[in-house]
Every structure is written in structure tokens, then in C-alpha cells.
KOLBAFI-125747 format. One record per residue (C-alpha): z, x, y. Coordinates in nm, 4 decimals. Example, Ala and Ser with C-alpha at 12.3 -4.5 7.8 and 13.67 -1.06 7.14 Angstrom:
KOLBAFI-125747
- c3,c1,c2
- 0.7800,1.2300,-0.4500 .
- 0.7140,1.3670,-0.1060 .
//
This chain:
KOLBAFI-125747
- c3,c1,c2
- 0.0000,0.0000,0.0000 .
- -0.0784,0.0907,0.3552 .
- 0.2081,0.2689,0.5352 .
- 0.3390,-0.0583,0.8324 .
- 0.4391,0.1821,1.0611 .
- 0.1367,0.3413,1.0956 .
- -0.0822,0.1711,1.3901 .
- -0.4768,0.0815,1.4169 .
- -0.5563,0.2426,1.7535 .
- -0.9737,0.2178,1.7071 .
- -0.9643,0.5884,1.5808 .
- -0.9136,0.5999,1.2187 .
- -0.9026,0.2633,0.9703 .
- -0.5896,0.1050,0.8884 .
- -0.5671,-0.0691,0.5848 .
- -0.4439,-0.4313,0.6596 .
- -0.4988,-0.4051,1.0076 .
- -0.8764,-0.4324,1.0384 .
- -1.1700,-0.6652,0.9574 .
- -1.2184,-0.7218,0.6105 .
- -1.6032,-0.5824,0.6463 .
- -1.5010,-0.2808,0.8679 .
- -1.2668,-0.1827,0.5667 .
- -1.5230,-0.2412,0.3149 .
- -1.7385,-0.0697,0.5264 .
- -1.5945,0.2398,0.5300 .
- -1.4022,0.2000,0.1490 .
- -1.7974,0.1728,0.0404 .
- -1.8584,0.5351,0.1219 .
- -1.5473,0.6342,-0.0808 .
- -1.6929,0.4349,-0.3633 .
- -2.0403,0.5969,-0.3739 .
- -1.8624,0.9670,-0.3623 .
- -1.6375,0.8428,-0.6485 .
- -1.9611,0.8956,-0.8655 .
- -1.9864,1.2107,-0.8024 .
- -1.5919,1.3002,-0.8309 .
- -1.5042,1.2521,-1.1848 .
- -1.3691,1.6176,-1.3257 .
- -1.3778,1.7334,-0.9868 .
- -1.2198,1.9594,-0.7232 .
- -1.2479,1.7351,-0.4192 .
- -1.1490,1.8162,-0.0156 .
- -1.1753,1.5090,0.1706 .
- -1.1941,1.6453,0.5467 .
- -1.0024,1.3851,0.8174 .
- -0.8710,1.1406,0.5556 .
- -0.7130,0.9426,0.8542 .
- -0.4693,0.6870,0.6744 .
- -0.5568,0.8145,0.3253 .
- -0.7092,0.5265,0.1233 .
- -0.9936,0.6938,0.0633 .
- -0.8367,1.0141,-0.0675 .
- -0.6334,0.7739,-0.3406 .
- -0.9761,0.6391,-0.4546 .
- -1.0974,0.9954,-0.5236 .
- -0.8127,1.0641,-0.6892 .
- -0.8271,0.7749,-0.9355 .
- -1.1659,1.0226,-1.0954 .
- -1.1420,1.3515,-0.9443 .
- -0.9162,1.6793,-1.1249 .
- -0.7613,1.7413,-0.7945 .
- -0.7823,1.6066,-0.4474 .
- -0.6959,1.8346,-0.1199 .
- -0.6887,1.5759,0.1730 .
- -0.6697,1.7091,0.5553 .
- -0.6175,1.5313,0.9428 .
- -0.5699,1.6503,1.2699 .
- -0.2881,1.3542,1.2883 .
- 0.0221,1.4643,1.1410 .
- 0.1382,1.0915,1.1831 .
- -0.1405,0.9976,0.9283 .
- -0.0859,1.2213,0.7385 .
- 0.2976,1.1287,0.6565 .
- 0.2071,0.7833,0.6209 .
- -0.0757,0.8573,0.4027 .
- 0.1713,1.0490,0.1507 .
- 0.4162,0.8087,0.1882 .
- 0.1882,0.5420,0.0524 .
- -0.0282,0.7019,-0.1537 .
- 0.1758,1.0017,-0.3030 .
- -0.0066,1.0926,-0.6678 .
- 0.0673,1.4325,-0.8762 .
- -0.3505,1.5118,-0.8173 .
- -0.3355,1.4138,-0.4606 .
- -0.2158,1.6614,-0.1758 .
- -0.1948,1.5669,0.2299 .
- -0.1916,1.8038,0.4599 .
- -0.2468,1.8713,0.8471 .
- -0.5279,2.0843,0.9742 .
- -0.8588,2.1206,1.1790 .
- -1.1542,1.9822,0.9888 .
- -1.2879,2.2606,1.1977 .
- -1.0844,2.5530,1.0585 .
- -0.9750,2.4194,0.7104 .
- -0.6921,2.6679,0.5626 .
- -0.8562,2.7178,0.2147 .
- -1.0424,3.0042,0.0162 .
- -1.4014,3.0203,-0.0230 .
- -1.6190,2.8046,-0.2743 .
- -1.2548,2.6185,-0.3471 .
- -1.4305,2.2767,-0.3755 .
- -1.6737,2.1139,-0.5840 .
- -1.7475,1.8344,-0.4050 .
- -1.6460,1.7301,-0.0330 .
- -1.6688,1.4399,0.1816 .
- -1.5937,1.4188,0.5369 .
- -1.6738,1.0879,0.6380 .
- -1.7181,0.9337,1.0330 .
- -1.5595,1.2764,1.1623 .
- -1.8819,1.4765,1.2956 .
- -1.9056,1.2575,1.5771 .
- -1.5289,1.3177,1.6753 .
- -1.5327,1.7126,1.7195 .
- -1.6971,1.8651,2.0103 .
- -1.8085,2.1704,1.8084 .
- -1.9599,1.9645,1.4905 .
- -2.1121,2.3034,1.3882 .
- -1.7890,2.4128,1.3036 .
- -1.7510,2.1666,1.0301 .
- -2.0633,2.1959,0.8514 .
- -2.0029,2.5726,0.8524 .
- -1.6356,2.5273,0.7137 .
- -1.8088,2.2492,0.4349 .
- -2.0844,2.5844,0.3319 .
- -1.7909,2.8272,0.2674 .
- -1.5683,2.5755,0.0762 .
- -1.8500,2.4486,-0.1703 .
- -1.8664,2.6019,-0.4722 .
- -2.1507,2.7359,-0.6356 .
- -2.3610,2.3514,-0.7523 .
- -2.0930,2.1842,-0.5434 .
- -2.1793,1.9028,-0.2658 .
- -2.0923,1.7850,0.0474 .
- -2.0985,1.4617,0.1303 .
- -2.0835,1.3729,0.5123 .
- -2.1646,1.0353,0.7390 .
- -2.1885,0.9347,1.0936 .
- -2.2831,0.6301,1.2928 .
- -2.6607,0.6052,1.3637 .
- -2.6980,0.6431,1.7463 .
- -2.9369,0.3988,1.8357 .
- -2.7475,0.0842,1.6240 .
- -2.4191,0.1700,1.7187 .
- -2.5189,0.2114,2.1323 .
- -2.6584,-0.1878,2.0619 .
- -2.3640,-0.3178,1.8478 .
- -2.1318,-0.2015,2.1270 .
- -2.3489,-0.2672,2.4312 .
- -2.0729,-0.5128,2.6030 .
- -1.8138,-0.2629,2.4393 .
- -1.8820,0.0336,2.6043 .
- -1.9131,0.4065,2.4119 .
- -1.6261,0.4801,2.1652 .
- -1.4130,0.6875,2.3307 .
- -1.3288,0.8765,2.0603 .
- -1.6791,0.9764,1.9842 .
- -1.7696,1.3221,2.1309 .
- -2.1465,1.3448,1.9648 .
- -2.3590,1.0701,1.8054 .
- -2.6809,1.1439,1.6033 .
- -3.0441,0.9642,1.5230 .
- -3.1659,1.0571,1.2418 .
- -3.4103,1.2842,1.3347 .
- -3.0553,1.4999,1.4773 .
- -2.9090,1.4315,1.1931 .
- -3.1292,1.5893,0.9438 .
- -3.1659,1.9037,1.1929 .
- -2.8303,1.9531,1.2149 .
- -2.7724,1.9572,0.8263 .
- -3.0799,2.1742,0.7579 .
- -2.9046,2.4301,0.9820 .
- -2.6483,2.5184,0.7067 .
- -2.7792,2.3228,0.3730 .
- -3.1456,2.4152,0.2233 .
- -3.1111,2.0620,0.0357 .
- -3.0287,1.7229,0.2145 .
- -3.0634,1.3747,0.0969 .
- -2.9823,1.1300,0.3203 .
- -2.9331,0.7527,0.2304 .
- -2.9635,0.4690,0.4848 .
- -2.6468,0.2555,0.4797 .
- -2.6854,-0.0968,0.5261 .
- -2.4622,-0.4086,0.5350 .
- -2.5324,-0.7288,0.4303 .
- -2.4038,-0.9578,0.1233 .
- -2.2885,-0.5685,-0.0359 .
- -2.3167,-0.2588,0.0940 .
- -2.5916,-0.0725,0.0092 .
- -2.6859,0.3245,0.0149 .
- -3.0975,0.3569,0.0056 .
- -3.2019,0.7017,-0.0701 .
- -3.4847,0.8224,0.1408 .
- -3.6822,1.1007,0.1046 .
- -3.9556,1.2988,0.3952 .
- -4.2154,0.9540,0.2851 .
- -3.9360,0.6639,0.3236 .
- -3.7517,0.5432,0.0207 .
- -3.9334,0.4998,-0.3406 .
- -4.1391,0.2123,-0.3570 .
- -3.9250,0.1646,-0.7291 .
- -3.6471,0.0903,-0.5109 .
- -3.8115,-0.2138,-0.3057 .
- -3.8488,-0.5440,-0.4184 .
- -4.1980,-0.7211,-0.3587 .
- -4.2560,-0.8298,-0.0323 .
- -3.9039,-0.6703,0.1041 .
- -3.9273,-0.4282,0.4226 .
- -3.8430,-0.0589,0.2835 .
- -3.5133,0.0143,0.4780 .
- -3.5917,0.1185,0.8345 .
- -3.4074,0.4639,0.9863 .
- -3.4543,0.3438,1.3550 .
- -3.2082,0.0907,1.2402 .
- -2.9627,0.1144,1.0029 .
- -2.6305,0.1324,1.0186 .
- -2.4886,0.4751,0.9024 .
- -2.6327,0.8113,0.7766 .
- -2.4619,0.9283,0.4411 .
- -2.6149,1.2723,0.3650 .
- -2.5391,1.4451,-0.0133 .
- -2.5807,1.8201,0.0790 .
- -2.5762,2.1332,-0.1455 .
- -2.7074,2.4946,-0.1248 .
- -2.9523,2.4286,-0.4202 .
- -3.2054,2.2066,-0.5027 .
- -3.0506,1.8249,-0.6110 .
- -3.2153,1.6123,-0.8712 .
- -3.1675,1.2824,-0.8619 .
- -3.1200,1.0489,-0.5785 .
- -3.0080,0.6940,-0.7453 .
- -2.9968,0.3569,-0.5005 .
- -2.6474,0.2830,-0.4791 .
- -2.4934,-0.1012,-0.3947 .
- -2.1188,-0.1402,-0.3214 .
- -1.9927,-0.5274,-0.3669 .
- -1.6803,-0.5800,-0.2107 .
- -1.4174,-0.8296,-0.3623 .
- -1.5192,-1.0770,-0.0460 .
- -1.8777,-1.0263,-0.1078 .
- -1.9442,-1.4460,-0.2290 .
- -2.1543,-1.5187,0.0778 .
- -2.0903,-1.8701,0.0395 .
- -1.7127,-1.8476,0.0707 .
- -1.7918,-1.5779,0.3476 .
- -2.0258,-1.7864,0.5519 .
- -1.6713,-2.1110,0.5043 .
- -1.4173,-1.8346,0.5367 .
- -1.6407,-1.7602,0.8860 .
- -1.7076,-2.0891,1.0007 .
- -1.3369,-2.1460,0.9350 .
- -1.2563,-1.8589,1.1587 .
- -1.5340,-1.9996,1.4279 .
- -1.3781,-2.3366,1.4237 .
- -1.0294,-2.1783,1.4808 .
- -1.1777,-1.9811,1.7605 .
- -1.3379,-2.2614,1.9419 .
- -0.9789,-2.5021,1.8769 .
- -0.8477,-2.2039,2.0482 .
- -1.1072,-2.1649,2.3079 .
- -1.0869,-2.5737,2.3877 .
- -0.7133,-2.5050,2.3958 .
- -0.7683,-2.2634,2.6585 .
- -1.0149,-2.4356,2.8124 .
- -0.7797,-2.7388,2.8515 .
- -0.5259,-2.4581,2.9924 .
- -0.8211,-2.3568,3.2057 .
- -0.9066,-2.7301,3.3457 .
- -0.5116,-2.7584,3.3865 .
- -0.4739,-2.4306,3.5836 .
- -0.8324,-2.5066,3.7731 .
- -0.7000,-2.8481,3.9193 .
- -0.3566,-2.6623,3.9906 .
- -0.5606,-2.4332,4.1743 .
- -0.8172,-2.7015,4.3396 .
- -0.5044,-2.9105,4.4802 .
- -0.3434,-2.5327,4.6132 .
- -0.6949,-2.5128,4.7902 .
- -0.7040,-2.8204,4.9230 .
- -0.3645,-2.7687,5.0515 .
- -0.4139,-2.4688,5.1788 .
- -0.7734,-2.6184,5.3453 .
- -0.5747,-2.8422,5.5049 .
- -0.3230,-2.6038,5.6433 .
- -0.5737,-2.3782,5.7258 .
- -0.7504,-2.6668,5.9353 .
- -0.4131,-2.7706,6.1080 .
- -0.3558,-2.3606,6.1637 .
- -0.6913,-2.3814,6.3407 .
- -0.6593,-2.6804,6.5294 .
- -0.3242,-2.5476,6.6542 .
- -0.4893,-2.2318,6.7398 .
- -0.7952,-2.3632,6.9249 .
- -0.5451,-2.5694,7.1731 .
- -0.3251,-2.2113,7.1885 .
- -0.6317,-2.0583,7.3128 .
- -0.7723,-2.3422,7.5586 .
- -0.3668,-2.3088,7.6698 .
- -0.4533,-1.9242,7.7240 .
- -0.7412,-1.9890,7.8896 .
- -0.5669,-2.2044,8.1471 .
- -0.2981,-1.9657,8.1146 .
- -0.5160,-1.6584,8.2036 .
- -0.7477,-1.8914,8.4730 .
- -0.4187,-1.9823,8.6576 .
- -0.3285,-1.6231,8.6360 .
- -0.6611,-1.5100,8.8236 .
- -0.6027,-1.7795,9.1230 .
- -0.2063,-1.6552,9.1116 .
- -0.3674,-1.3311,9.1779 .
- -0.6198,-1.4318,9.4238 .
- -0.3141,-1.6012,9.6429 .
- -0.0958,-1.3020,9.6475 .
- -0.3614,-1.0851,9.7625 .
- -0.4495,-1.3406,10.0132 .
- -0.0740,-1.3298,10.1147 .
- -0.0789,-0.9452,10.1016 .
- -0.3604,-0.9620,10.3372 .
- -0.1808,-1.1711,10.5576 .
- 0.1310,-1.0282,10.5266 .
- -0.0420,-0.6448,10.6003 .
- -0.2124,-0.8339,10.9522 .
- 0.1087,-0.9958,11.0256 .
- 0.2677,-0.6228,11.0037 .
- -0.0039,-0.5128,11.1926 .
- -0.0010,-0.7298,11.4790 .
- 0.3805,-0.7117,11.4838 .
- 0.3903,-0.3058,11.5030 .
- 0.1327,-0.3595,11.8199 .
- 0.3452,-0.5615,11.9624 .
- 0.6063,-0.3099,11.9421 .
- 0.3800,-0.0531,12.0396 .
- 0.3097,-0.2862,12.3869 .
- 0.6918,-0.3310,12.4212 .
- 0.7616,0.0316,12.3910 .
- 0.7188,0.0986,12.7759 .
- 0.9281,-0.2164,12.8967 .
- 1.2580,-0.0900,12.6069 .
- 1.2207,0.2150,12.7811 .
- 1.2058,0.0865,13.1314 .
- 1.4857,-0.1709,13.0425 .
- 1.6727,0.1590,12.9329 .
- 1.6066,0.3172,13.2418 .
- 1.7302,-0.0361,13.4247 .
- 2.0472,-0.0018,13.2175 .
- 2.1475,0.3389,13.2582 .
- 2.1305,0.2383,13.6662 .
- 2.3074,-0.0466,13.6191 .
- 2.5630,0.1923,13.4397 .
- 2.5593,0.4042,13.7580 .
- 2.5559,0.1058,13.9761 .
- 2.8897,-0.0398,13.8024 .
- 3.0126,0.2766,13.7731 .
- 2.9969,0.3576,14.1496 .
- 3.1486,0.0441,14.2197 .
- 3.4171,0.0346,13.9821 .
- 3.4855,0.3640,14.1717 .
- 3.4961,0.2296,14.5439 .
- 3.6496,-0.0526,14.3869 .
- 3.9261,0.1722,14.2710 .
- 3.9024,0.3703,14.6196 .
- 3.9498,0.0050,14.8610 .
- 4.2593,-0.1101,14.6271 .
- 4.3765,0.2469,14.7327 .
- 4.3216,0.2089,15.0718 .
- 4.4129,-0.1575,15.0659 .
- 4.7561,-0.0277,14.9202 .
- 4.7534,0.2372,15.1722 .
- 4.7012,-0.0516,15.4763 .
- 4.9833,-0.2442,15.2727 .
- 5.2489,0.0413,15.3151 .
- 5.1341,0.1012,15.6345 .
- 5.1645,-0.2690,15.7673 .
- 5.5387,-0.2682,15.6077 .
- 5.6586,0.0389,15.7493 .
- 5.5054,-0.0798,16.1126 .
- 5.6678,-0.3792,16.0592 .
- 5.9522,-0.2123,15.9645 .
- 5.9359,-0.0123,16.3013 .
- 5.8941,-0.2939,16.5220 .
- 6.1927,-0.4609,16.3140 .
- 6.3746,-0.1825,16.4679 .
- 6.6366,-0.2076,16.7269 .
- 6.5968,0.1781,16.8751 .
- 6.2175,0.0714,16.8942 .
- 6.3449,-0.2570,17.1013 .
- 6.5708,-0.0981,17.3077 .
- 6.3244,0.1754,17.3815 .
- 6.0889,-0.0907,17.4616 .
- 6.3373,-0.2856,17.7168 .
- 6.4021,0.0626,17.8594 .
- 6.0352,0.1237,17.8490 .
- 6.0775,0.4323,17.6670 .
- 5.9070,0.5462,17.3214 .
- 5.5958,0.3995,17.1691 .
- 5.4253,0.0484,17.1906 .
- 5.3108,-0.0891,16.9148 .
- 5.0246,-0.3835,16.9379 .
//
């Protein structure tokens, strides 16, 4: 059984977790190598969650199975652990083994992961035994860019192949290369073609001989000597009654479009939540505007109002700045008569002064006429001046 703990993330298959035809699939490619396992020392290269290595194991004399992912690895022995079966976590790239260790090796849907590719097939050359054979597969370029057109490019692929790359880049390390066309329909099937197209044995009358351009993986059986033998291969998988496929699908397509009207309901729901939140907010927006169009006729008045404010007080400044004017002349023309009434003033001053002064000097003399009156008075009031006067002696006195 499949490790639970160990998660599908899109880069290596998960038994359990994935579409029943994307297991079978890639479990196909496992099958057809199991042919060629039995008595066998087998290295399956990135053996991701391990399946595949188990069903290599059930024929081969020993299987050595390697991944970058340490993670799948320890889930791989933990759920397919076997006496002939070893997991272990290296480079496909640099693989820690001797030379010509292997008789037969598969490294299937990795070439497209490593940026130098060239590496592996080289590693694959120096592990094969003498009459050993390396099995290796990839996506075909031009199918897999259409099946994942709305998709986007895996982005765990570093380097996808046609065929015509394919073949180029295998005749660079193995003299002898035959590569079968993998197809999927009701089973699997794994067409041997050779530099003509496949043998016509193969076809049955009237059906189209299997197309390159087209099909769905590459699965190349390479060796350093000449192969005989190139058999058509078919894998049926366990689900392959098309009949209970094609209920088991519409099944599936009938759940999906419940669960579509479901969400569509959810969508209508949401749709006229949103509608009467726009029509509220339309009529908001229309009351917003309505009470901003009278804000700005109010700040139009505002700012006209402020313009004949303006004209007044420079009108008044104008007035005011004359009224200045004519009052500083009028200053200026009453200049001379301040200075004469100054002039008036400080005689006046003298004049008062001067008679304040001979006012002072007449109550003097008045005084002095005063004394003078009393002591005449005085004399006449005195009896030496009357007898004087009877004897007609001294002064007279008036």
C-alpha cells in the first residue's frame, strides 16, 4: 500500500491520490519492462513513490531503486520493503554504482526533469552490462504542449522532446534504439516502430498505423548491440471495461454538473446579492452626486460673491487712499495757518505775560498809594501837624 503521508504535488505519481488512467498510465510502462526483468539485475532510476520498483521486483533477481527525494524514498520503503528490493537516495545523474552493474534499467518520465539529460543517458551506458538494456520514456512534446494548453508548461519539466529529438539524443550514447509509440485508449498500448513506421503485421485492416506527430509518450528499449525482436505490447488495466468506464464517467460528469448547478445557484444567489449592493450603491452614488452638484453651484455662488466682495473692498481702498489723499492736502494747506496760529499764540503768551507783569507792578504801586494815603492821613490826623498849621508853621498838606 501507498505510504498516506506521502503527498501528490504534480511531480511524481502517488498511488491513491491520482486519476485512475494517469496511474495506469504510468504502471503500464512498469508492466511492459516487467517482460524483460525476469532473472534480472534491475536499477530503476527516479522511482518517485516506488510502485513501480515493487512490480519489478515481483520478476527481477534484484532491484536497486534511486530518487533525488529522500521523502519518497522513505515512504517508498516503508510501503514496499521486499528482501530483492533496495531504496536509496541519489542523482539519476551521478548514480553511486560500479560499471556494467545492471542488466536491465528503466528510468521512466525523468529525462525531461534534469537540466543536463546527457548526464543520464551517459550514467544508463556505464551501468548496463554487456547484452543489458535500458529502458527510458518521456512525454512527446507536441501532445503534451496541446493536452495542457489552458494548463500552462509543467513546471517541473526542464526539457521536452519530439521524436525526431528523441531518437538523436539516444543515438548519441546507444548504437541500437527501438522506440515504441505509447498510446491510450480502451488499454494501453506500446507500438514498435522502426525507420519505415510500424509493421504492417501489427495493423489491423483499414486502421491508421500509429502516428509519431501524435502520440502520447516515447518508450525507447536501448542497448549497445544489435536487438532482435520488437513485439507489440497492450497493457489492460483492471478499469479497462469501456462500458463501465464511459457510466463510471458520465457518473462523474453528472456529479460535476449537480455540483456546477449547485454553484451556479450559489452564483445566481451571490449575483443578486451583488445586483441589489449595486443598485444601492447606484443610488447612493446618484444622491452623492446630486449633493455634490448643489455643493458646487453653492461654490460657485460662494466664489462669485467672493469676486464682487473683492471688487467692493478695492473700491473702498480706492476711496479710502483719495480720502487720505485729499485729507493730507488739506493738512498740507493748513500747515501755514498752525504755524501762524503758533506764532499768534506765542504773542499772546508775551502779551499776557507782559500784562500779568504790569498787572503785578500797578497792585504794587496801588499798595504803595495805599500806604502812602494812610500814613498822610495819619499826618494830617496829627495834632503837631494842626498846631503847626494854626501857628502856620510846618507843611500843608492838600
Amino acid at each position: 500500500m501507498p505510504d498516506p503521508n506521502l503527498e501528490f504535488t504534480g511531480e511524481r505519481i502517488v498511488p491513491g491520490q491520482v486519476d485512475p488512467d494517469l496511474y495506469h498510465e504510468h504502471m503500464a510502462r512498469y508492466a511492459f519492462a516487467c517482460r524483460l526483468a525476469r532473472h534480472k539485475r534491475v536499477l530503476d532510476a527516479a522511482c518517485g513513490s516506488g510502485y513501480g520498483s515493487a512490480a519489478l521486483a515481483a520478476h527481477a533477481t534484484f532491484v536497486a531503486a534511486l530518487d533525488i527525494s529522500l521523502e519518497a524514498v522513505e515512504a517508498a520503503r516503508r510501503a514496499y520493503g521486499r528482501p530483492n528490493l533496495a531504496f536509496l537516495a541519489a542523482r539519476a545523474e551521478q548514480m553511486p554504482f560500479r560499471d556494467a552493474a545492471f542488466d536491465l534499467i528503466v528510468a521512466f518520465e525523468v529525462i525531461e526533469h534534469l537540466e543536463d539529460w546527457r548526464a543520464l543517458l551517459a550514467e544508463a551506458r556505464r551501468l548496463l552490462a554487456p547484452g543489458g538494456q535500458f529502458i527510458v520514456s518521456t512525454p512527446n512534446r507536441l501532445y503534451y504542449a496541446e493536452t495542457r494548453a489552458l494548463a500552462g508548461p509543467n513546471p517541473y519539466h526542464v526539457r521536452e522532446f519530439d521524436y525526431a529529438e528523441f531518437r538523436a539524443a539516444l543515438q548519441e550514447f546507444f548504437p541500437s534504439a527501438a522506440i515504441y509509440l505509447q498510446n491510450h485508449s480502451g488499454a494501453i498500448t506500446f507500438s514498435p516502430l522502426g525507420p519505415s513506421g510500424p509493421a504492417a503485421a501489427e495493423l489491423a485492416p483499414g486502421a491508421q498505423p500509429p502516428d509519431p506527430e501524435s502520440c502520447h509518450f516515447f518508450v525507447a528499449v536501448c542497448a549497445s548491440a544489435q536487438q532482435t525482436g520488437a513485439p507489440f505490447y497492450v497493457y489492460l488495466p483492471s478499469s479497462a471495461n469501456v462500458l463501465h468506464e464511459r457510466e463510471t464517467h458520465i457518473r462523474k460528469l453528472q456529479g460535476e454538473l449537480n455540483q456546477k448547478d449547485s454553484w451556479l445557484d450559489e452564483l445566481r444567489d451571490a449575483h443578486a446579492q451583488l445586483q441589489a449592493a449595486h443598485d444601492a450603491t447606484l443610488a447612493e452614488m446618484r444622491a452623492q452626486t446630486e449633493w455634490a452638484l448643489r455643493l458646487e453651484e453653492q461654490l460657485k455662488q460662494a466664489q462669485q460673491r467672493i469676486v464682487e466682495l473683492q471688487a467692493e473692498l478695492e473700491e473702498q481702498q480706492r476711496s479710502a487712499t483719495a480720502a487720505v489723499e485729499a485729507y493730507e492736502a488739506q493738512i498740507r494747506g493748513f500747515q501755514p495757518k498752525l504755524e501762524e496760529l503758533e506764532r499768534c499764540a506765542r504773542l499772546l503768551d508775551e502779551a499776557e505775560a507782559r500784562v500779568v507783569e504790569r498787572t503785578r507792578w500797578a497792585q504794587s504801586l496801588d499798595a504803595r498809594v495805599q500806604e502812602l494815603e494812610k500814613a498822610l492821613a495819619a499826618l494830617r490826623a496829627s495834632r503837631w501837624v494842626r498846631l503847626g498849621r494854626k501857628l502856620g508853621m510846618g507843611p500843608q498838606f492838600e
